[in-house]
Structure formats: structure tokens, C-alpha cells
C-alpha positions as CSV (number, residue, x, y, z in Angstrom):
1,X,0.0,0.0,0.0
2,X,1.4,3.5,-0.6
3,X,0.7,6.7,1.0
4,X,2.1,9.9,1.2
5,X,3.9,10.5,4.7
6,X,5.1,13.9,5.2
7,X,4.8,14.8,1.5
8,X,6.9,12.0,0.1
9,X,5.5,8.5,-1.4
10,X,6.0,5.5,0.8
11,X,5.1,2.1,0.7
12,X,3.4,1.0,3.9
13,X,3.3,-3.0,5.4
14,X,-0.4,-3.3,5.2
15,X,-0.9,-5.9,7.5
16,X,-1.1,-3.4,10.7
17,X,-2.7,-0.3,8.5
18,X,-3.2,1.9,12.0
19,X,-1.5,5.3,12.7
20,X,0.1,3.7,15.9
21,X,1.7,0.8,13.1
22,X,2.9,3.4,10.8
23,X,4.2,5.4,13.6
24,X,5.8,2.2,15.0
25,X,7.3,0.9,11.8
26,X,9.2,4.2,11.0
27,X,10.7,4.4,14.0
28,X,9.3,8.0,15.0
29,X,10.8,9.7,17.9
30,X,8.4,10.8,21.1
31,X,5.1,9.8,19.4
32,X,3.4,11.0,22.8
33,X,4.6,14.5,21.3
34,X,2.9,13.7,17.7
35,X,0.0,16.0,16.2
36,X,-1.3,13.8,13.3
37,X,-3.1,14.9,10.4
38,X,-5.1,12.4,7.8
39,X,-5.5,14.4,4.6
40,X,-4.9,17.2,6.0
41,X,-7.2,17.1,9.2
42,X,-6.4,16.6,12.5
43,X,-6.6,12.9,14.1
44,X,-7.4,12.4,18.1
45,X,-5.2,10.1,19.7
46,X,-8.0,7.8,20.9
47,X,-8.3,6.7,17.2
48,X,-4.3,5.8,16.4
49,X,-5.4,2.4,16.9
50,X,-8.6,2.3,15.3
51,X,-8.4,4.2,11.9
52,X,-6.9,2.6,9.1
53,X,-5.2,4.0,6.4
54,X,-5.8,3.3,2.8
55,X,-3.8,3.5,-0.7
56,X,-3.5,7.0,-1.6
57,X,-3.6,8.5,1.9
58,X,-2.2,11.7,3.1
59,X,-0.4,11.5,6.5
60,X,1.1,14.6,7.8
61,X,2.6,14.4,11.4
62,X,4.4,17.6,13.7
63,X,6.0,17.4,16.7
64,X,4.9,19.4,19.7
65,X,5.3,18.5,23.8
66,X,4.7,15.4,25.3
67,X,5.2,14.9,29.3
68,X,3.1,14.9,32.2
69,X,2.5,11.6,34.7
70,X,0.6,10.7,37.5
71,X,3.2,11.6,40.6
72,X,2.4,14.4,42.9
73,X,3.4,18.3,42.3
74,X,6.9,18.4,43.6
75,X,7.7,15.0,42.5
76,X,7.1,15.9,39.1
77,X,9.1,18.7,39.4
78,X,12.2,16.8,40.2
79,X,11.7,13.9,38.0
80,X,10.3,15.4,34.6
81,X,12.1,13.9,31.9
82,X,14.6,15.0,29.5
83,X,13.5,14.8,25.9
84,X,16.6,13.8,24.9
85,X,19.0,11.2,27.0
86,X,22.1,13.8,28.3
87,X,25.3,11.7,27.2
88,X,27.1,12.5,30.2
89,X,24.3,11.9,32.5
90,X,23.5,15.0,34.0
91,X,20.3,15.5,36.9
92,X,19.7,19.4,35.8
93,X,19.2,19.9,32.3
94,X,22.7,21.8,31.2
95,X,22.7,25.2,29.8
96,X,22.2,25.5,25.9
97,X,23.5,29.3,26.0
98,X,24.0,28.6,22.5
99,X,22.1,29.8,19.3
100,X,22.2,27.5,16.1
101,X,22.6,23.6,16.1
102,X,23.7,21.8,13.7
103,X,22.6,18.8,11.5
104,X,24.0,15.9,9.8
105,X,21.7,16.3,6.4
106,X,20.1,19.2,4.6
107,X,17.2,16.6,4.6
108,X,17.0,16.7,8.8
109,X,17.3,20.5,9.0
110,X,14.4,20.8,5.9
111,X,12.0,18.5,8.5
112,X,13.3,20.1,11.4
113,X,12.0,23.7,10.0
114,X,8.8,21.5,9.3
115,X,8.0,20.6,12.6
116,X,8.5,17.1,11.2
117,X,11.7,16.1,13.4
118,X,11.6,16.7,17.2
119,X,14.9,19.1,16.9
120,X,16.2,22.7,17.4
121,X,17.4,24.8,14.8
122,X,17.6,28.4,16.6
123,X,16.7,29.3,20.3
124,X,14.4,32.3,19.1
125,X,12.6,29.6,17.9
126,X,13.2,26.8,20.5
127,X,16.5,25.7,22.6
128,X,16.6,22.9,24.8
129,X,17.4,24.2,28.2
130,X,14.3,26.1,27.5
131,X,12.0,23.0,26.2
132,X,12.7,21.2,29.4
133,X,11.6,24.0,31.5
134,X,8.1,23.9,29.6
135,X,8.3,20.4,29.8
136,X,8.0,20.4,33.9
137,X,5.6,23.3,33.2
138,X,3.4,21.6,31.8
139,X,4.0,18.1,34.0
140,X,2.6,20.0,36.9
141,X,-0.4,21.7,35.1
142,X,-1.5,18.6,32.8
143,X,-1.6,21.9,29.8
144,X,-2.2,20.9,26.8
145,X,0.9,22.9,25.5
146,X,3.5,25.5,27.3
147,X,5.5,28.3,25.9
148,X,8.1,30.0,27.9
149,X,8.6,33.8,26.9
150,X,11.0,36.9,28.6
151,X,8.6,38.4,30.3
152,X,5.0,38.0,31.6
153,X,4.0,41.2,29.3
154,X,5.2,39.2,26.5
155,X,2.9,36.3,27.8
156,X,-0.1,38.4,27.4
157,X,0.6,40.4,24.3
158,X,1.6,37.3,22.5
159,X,-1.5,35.7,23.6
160,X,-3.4,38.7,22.6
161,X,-1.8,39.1,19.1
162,X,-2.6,34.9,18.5
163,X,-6.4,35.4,19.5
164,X,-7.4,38.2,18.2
165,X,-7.3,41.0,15.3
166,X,-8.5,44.4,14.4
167,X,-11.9,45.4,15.1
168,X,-12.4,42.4,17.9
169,X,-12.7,43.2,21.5
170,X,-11.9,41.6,24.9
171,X,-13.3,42.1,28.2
172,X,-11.3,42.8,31.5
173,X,-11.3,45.3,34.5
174,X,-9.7,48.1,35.1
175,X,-8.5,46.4,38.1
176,X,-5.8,45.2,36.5
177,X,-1.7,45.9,36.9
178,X,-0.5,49.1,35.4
179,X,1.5,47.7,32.4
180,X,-1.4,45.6,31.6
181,X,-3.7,48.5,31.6
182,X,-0.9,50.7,29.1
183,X,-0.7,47.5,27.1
184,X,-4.8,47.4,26.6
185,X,-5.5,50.9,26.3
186,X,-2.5,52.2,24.4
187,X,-0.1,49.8,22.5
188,X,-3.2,47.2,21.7
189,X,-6.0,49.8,21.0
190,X,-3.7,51.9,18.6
191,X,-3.7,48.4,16.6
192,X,-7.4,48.2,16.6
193,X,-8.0,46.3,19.6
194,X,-11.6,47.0,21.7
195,X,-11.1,46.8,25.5
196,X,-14.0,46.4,27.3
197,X,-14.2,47.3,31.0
198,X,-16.2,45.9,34.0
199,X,-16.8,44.6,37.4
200,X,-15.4,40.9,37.0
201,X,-17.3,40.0,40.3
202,X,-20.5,41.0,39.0
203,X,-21.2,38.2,36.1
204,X,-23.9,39.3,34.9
205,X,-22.6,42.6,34.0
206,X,-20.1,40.6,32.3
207,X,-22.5,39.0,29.6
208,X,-24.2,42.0,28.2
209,X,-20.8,43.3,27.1
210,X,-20.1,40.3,24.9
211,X,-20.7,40.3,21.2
212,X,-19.6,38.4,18.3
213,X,-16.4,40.5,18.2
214,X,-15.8,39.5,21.7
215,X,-12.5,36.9,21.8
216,X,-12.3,36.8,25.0
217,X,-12.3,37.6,28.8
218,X,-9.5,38.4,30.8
219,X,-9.2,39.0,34.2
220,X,-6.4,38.5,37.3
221,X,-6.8,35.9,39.6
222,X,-5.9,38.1,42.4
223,X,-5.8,42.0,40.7
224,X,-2.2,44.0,41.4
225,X,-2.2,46.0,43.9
226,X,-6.9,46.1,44.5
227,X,-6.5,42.3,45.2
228,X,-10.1,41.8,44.6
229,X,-11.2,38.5,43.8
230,X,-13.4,37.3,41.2
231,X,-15.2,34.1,40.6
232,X,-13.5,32.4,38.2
233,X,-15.7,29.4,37.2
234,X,-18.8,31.8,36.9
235,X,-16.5,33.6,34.6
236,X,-15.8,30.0,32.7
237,X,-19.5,29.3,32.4
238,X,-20.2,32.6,30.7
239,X,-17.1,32.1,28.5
240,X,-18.0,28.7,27.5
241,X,-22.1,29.7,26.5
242,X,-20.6,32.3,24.5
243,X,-18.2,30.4,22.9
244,X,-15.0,33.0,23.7
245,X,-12.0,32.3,25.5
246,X,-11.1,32.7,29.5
247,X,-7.2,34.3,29.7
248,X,-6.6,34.4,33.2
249,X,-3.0,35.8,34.7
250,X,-2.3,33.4,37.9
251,X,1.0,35.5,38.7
252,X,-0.6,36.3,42.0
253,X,-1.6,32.4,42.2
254,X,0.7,29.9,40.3
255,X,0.3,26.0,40.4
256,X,0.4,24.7,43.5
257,X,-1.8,27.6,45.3
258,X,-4.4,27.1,41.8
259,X,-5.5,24.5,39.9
260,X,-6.2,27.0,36.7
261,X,-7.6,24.1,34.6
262,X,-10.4,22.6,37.4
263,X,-11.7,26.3,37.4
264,X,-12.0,26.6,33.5
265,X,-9.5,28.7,32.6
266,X,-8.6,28.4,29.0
267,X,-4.7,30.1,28.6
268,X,-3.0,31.1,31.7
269,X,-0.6,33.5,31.7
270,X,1.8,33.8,34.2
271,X,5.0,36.1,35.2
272,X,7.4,33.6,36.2
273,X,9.9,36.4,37.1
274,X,7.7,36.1,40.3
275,X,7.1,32.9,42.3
276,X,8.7,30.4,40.1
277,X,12.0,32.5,39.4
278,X,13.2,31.3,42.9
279,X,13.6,34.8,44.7
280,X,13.8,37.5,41.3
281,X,17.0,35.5,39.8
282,X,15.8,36.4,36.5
283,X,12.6,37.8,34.2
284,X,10.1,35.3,32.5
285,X,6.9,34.3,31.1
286,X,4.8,31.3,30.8
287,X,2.0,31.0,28.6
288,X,0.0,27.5,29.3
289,X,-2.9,25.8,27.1
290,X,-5.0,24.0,28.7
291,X,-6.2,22.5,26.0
292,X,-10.4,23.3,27.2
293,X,-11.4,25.1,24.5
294,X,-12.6,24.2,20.5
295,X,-10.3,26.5,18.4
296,X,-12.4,25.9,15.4
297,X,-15.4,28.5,17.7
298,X,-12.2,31.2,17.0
299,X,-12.3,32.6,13.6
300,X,-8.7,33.5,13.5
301,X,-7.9,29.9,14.6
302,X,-10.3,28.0,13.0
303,X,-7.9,26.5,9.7
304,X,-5.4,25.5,12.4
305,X,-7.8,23.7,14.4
306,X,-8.7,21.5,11.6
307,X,-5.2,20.6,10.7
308,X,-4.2,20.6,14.6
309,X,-6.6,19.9,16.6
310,X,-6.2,21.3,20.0
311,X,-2.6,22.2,19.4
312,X,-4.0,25.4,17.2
313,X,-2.9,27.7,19.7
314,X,0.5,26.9,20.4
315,X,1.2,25.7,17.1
316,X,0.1,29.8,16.0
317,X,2.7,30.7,18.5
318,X,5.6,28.8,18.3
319,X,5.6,29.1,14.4
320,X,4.3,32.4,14.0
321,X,3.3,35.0,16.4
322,X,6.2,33.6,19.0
323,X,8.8,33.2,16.5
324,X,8.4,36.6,14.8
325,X,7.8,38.7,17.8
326,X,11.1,36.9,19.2
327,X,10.0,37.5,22.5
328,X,11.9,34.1,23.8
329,X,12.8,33.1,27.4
330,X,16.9,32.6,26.9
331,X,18.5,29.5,28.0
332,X,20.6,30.7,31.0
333,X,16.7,32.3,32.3
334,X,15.1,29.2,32.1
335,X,18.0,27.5,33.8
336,X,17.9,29.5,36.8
337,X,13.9,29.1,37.1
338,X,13.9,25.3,36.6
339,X,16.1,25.4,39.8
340,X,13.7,28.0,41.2
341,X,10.6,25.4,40.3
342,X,12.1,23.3,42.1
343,X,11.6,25.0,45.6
344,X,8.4,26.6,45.0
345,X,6.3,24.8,47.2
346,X,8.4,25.4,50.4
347,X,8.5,29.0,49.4
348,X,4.9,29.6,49.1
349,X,4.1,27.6,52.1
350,X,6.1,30.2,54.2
351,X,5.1,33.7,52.5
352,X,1.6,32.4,52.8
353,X,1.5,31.9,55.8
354,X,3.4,34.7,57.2
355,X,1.4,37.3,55.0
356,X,-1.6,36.2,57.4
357,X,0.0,36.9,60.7
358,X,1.3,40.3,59.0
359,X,-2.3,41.1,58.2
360,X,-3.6,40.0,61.3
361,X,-0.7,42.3,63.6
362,X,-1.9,45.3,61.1
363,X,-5.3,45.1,61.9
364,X,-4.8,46.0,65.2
365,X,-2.2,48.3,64.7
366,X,-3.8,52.0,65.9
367,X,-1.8,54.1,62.7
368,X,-3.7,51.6,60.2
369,X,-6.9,53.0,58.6
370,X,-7.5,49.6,56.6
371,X,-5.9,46.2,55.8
372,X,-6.6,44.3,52.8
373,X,-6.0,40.5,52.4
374,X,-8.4,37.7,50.7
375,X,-7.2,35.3,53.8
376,X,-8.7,37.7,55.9
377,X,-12.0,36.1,57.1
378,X,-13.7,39.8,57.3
379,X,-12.2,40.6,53.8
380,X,-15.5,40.8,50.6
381,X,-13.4,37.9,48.9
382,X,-12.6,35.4,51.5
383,X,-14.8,32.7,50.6
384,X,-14.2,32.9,46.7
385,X,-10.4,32.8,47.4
386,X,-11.1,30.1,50.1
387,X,-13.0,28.1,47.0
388,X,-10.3,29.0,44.6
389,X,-7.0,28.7,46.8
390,X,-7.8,27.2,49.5
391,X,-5.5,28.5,52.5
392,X,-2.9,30.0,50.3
393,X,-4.6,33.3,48.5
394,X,-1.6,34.8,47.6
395,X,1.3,36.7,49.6
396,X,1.1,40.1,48.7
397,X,-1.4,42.6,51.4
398,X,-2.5,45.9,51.0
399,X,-2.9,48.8,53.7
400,X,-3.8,52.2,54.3
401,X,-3.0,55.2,56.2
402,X,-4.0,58.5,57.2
403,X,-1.6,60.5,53.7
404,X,0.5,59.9,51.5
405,X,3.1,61.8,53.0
406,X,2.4,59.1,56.5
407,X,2.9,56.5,54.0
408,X,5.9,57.6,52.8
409,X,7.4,58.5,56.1
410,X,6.5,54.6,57.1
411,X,8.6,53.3,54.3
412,X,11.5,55.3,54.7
413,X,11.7,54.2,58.3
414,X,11.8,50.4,57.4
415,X,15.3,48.9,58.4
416,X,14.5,45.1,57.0
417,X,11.7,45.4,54.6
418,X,13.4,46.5,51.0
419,X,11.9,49.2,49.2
420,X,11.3,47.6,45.9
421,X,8.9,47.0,42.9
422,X,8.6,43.2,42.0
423,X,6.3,40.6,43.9
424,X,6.9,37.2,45.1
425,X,11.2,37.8,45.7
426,X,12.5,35.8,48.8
427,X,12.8,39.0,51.0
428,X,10.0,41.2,51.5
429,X,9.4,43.8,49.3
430,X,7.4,47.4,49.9
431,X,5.7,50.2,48.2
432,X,3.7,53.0,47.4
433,X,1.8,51.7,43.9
434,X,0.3,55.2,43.3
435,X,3.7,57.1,42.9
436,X,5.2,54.1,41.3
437,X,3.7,51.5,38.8
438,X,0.6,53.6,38.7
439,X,2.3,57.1,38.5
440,X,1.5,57.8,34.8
441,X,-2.6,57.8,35.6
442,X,-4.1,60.8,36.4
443,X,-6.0,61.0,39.8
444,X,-9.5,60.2,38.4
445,X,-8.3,57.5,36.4
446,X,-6.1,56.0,39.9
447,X,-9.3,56.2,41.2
448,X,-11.3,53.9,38.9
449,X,-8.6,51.5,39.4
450,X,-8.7,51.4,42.8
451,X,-5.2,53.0,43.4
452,X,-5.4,55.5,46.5
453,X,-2.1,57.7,47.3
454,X,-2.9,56.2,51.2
455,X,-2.3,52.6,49.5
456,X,0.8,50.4,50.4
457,X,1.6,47.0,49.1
458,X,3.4,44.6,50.8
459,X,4.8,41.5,48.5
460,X,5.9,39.5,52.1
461,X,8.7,36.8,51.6
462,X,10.1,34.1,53.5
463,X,11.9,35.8,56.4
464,X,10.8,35.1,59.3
465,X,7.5,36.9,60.1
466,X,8.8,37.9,63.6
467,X,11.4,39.9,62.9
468,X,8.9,41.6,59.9
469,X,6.4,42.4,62.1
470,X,9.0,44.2,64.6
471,X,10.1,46.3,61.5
472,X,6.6,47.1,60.6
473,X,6.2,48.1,64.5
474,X,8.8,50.2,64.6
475,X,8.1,51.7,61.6
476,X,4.7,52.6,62.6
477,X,6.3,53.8,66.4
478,X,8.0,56.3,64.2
479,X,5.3,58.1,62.5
């Protein structure tokens, strides 16, 4: 029997006439990281074994990630799997600070740039010190597909740019981090981008502003610095009747605190310069399919979902919108935050828990006007986050008092506490977001984002929450 495999004519044993056969008989690296396509249309894996193939046949196959097993969060971690064997037998994944590799035939490097040979031809393209950092990415959020970027800005606006075009709209709040505000309302809208703004924790708000332009919703599972707290599967229910996409940016709660996927959440986005960096060793992004949504309901995505299935996303990315941007994690980044993975349990554990007893010593503390915190149990959001994050709702708190010039005179007379923008370092970190990443918003526009100049944020880390709460105290004495 012959059929066409990757463009060229082969003959084919047709006594096992399955994909799984075919893949078997030509030896095909990874096939767990196979995306196969019969005449040009995506095959599910649950019918490798059943369909057969006939004379004349198409058969297409790319490579994208495999991984993922059934051991617990840290375990996975430590024990995801190289792609490749390492000859010398190394236990981290070495640094590929490199930028070309090189093959044996022009015939390898031709399938390699086809997606048709598990390799790596440029690291602004992929690189695999990088690869194995998705690949324990996506071991510990059962994703459908990971990306790793520099930056979680890049996360979102390559996101944005793959989902959308001119003329469509998304929907968000203008609760939302400063850069991410700049990026919706200036860089994105001068392209022809619609940003819709609402209360998130009203729903039904939510659904009127939703049309067939709409590509998606996008909210903050915690918002920077309001920390208010939506409900995210509501959210997900709207999303999926409407047929749009859920984006949500877990920064504030990365795996281990939330379980994006169980809630509905289509893409996650994440800063990994935050929690999983280790203690701000070095800025990155993570985008992560989950693979929950039907890419053929996206008109931009809709030819890729027939030929990819539900790899249309991050096969977009990686070969386009990714790769021409150039917006790539390097090597020695993804190096440093594979070793910071590896500790990020035992570092949220801590600044969890010693943002709580923070929160509870300023809520009794006379100078303080108001303390924010979802693990508060008198705080609006304390049951959603309970739902959502169980005892962990993030460790960054917010507070007030009496000016803006009190507030300042508070963080100048910290001693331990580092006055610093960044959330989620190993030390503590402190400031005033209204004079900082919120200082090019006029008042009235602070003030619809819930930014007052009485506001402090506290990103608490994993000192021990003794000797913060006597530097807070004395602060405070000093006022």
C-alpha cells in the first residue's frame, strides 16, 4: 500500500494499516509529542489504533510536547524527563547558551524547520534548556501545550496578538496591573484592539458586554495591587455559552496555590519572574494551554484547528506570532527558574503563611486606617479565594494610612523590609503603587482602578515573620 507521509510516497506493510503501526514501523521519535493529520485534518489520539489507512492517503505528522505523569506536584518537578538522553548523565538539564545547532543532512534540517523532526534549529525559535523548563511546566499543570517567553508582558501580548485582530474586543477590569492596563488601552488599541471594561465579580454585567467580536475575557486571579477576587468558574460558564476564551493571569496564584484548569481557565498566563523565578534570579513568562477550548469557535484559529486539533494555539505561536515577535525566554533564564521550580512549594508555604499573621498584627495596629488581604476572614473575597486557593490566597497585602506623605514617612523608616517593585522575591518587598507602577494615571483614572495615594503594598517573603512584624512596629512607632 502506498501513501504519502510527510509529503513523500511510501510504501506502507499493510498488515497493521493503524497510525500507531505506521508510527511504530518508522521508527518516530516521542510519538506522545505527535500532532497527526489524515489528509490534512487533525486525528485524536484515541483513534491511532482504530483508523486505518488506505492507498492514496495523506499522513502529515508535527512534533509538539509530550510529558506529564501521575506523581504528585513536587515530584514531578524533580523527576520530569529530559527529551533527549544527556550523554554524560547529567540530573539538571545543562545550559544550551548557545544559538544554532547543527545537522547531519540538509534533509534533517528541511524536516526540522517542518515541525516534522523533534529538533532545534535556533533558540528564538526553541532551545533545549528552555524546552525542558516547559516540559516540567506543563507536567505540573496537565496543559495541553507550554511556551516559555522573557517576560510576563510578553505572555499576554503574544497571547493577545494569536487570539485576536482588528476590530475584535476583549473584556477585562480596570482592576488590573498598570503595564497591563498601558498595554490594553494604548499599544493594543492603537492596533485596533476593543477593551472592554467591567466589574469581573458581578457576572452578569459581564455577559451583556459580549458580542460576536468578543475573543475573549481576561481577568487577574488576584488583581495587582486592589487584590479583589473574582469568581473564576462563573466567569468560565459565561465564557464557554458564548463560545470566547477565559485568559486568566495566575502571577498572584501559580500552580500549587491554583488549579487553573479545574476552574475553567482556557490560557494562563503567568510572570514567572515572580514565584517560580526562585527569589527575582531572572525575568520570564509562561503561557500554558489548557487545551479546554474548541479552536475551530475562533475565527482567526479556526484552519489550524482543523489541521491541529487542540494544538491550534501553540502551534500559531511557536511558528508564528512567537517566533516573529522573538519575544523568547533565553537558556541561562530558564536554567535559573527550573532550579527556582524546584523550591516553589516550600516557598509559598512560608510567605503564605506569614502574610496572614502580618495582616492579622496590622489590623490592630492604631496608625492603620485599613488592611486588605483575601485570607482575611472579614475581607468581601474570602470565601471565593477560600474556593479558589484554599489557604494559600496569595502573599502580597495591601494597607492604608492616614496620607500619602504618612505613607511615605512609614517606608522610609523600614530597616529590613526592601523598598522595591517586584512581587513574590524571597525578601520582603514594599511600596507606594500610586507614585510608582501607577504614576503615569491621572488621579480620576487612579481612582477607577482602585489605586489611592494612602495605598501600600506589601509582596511578604520568606523571612521570618517575627522579625517583619518588629520592623513594621517600629516603623509605625515612628510616624
Amino acid at each position: 500500500m502506498r501513501i504519502k507521509i510527510n509529503g513523500k510516497e511510501q510504501l506502507v506493510d499493510d498488515r497493521d494499516p493503524s497510525i500507531t503501526g505506521l508510527l511504530k514501523a518508522a521508527n518516530v521519535e516521542n510519538p506522545q509529542m505527535v500532532s497527526v493529520q489524515l489528509n490534512g485534518k487533525f486525528v485524536d489520539r484515541s483513534k491511532f489504533d482504530k483508523l486505518r489507512l488506505k492507498e492514496g492517503d495523506h499522513l502529515d505528522f508535527l512534533y509538539f510536547m509530550g510529558g506529564g505523569n501521575g506523581l504528585r506536584f513536587i515530584t514531578k518537578i524533580l523527576h520530569t524527563k529530559f527529551s533527549k538522553e544527556d550523554p554524560h548523565g547529567s540530573l539538571h538539564m545543562p545550559v544550551y547558551d548557545n544559538v544554532a545547532f547543527e545537522f547531519k543532512t540538509a534533509e534533517d534540517l528541511e524536516l526540522a524547520f517542518q515541525g516534522k523532526k523533534p529538533s532545534h534549529m535556533y533558540s528564538r525559535i526553541s532551545n533545549p534548556t528552555v524546552e525542558h523548563f516547559e516540559q516540567r511546566i506543563k507536567a505540573i499543570t496537565a496543559g495541553a501545550g507550554v511556551i516559555a517567553l522573557s517576560s510576563g508582558m510578553a505572555a499576554i501580548s503574544n497571547t493577545i496578538l494569536t487570539v485576536a485582530r482588528s476590530k475584535d474586543n476583549i473584556i477585562t477590569s480596570k482592576h488590573l496591573f498598570g503595564n497591563t492596563y498601558s498595554l490594553f488601552e494604548n499599544t493594543l488599541k492603537e492596533w485596533g484592539l476593543e477593551t472592554r471594561y467591567v466589574d469581573l465579580t458581578r457576572p452578569e454585567k459581564v455577559s451583556r458586554l459580549i458580542d460576536a467580536k468578543t475573543k475573549a475575557i481576561f481577568l487577574e486571579t488576584i488583581t495587582n495591587p486592589q487584590l479583589e477576587v473574582a469568581d473564576i468558574k462563573a466567569l468560565s460558564e459565561i465564557a464557554g455559552r458564548k463560545n470566547i476564551l477565559l485568559i486568566a493571569d495566575t502571577t498572584m496564584t501559580p500552580p500549587y496555590i491554583f488549579s487553573a484548569k479545574e476552574f475553567g481557565v482556557d490560557i494562563e498566563v503567568i510572570s514567572s519572574t515572580k514565584w517560580i523565578s526562585g527569589g527575582a534570579t531572572s525575568v520570564g513568562g509562561l503561557i500554558i494551554d489548557h487545551g479546554l477550548y474548541d479552536w475551530k469557535k475562533n475565527d482567526k484559529l479556526h484552519s489550524d484547528a482543523v489541521k491541529f486539533g487542540p494544538f491550534a494555539f501553540i502551534s500559531r505561536l511557536r511558528r508564528e506570532v512567537y517566533r516573529n515577535i522573538g519575544a523568547c525566554m533565553s537558556a541561562h533564564n530558564a536554567y535559573l527558574q527550573g532550579l527556582g521550580l524546584e523550591t516553589l512549594p516550600l516557598r509559598l508555604d512560608i510567605a503564605c503563611a506569614n502574610t496572614l499573621k502580618i495582616a492579622e498584627f496590622l489590623k490592630e495596629a492604631s496608625r492603620v486606617k485599613s488592611v486588605n488581604y483575601p485570607g482575611l476572614g472579614d475581607s468581601a473575597y474570602y470565601e471565593t479565594a477560600r474556593k479558589q486557593f484554599g489557604d494559600k490566597p496569595g502573599a502580597v497585602l495591601t494597607f492604608d494610612l492616614a496620607s500619602k506623605k504618612e505613607c511615605f514617612c512609614f517606608l522610609n523608616n523600614l530597616k529590613l523590609i526592601r523598598r522595591a517593585t517586584n512581587l513574590h522575591d524571597n525578601r520582603s518587598l514594599i511600596l507606594h503603587p500610586g507614585s510608582t507602577i501607577f504614576c503615569e494615571y491621572d488621579d480620576a483614572l487612579k481612582n477607577e482602578m482602585g489605586v489611592r495615594d494612602t495605598l501600600i503594598r506589601l509582596a511578604v517573603g520568606i523571612e521570618d515573620y517575627r522579625d517583619l512584624i518588629s520592623d513594621i512596629q517600629q516603623a509605625l512607632e515612628g510616624l
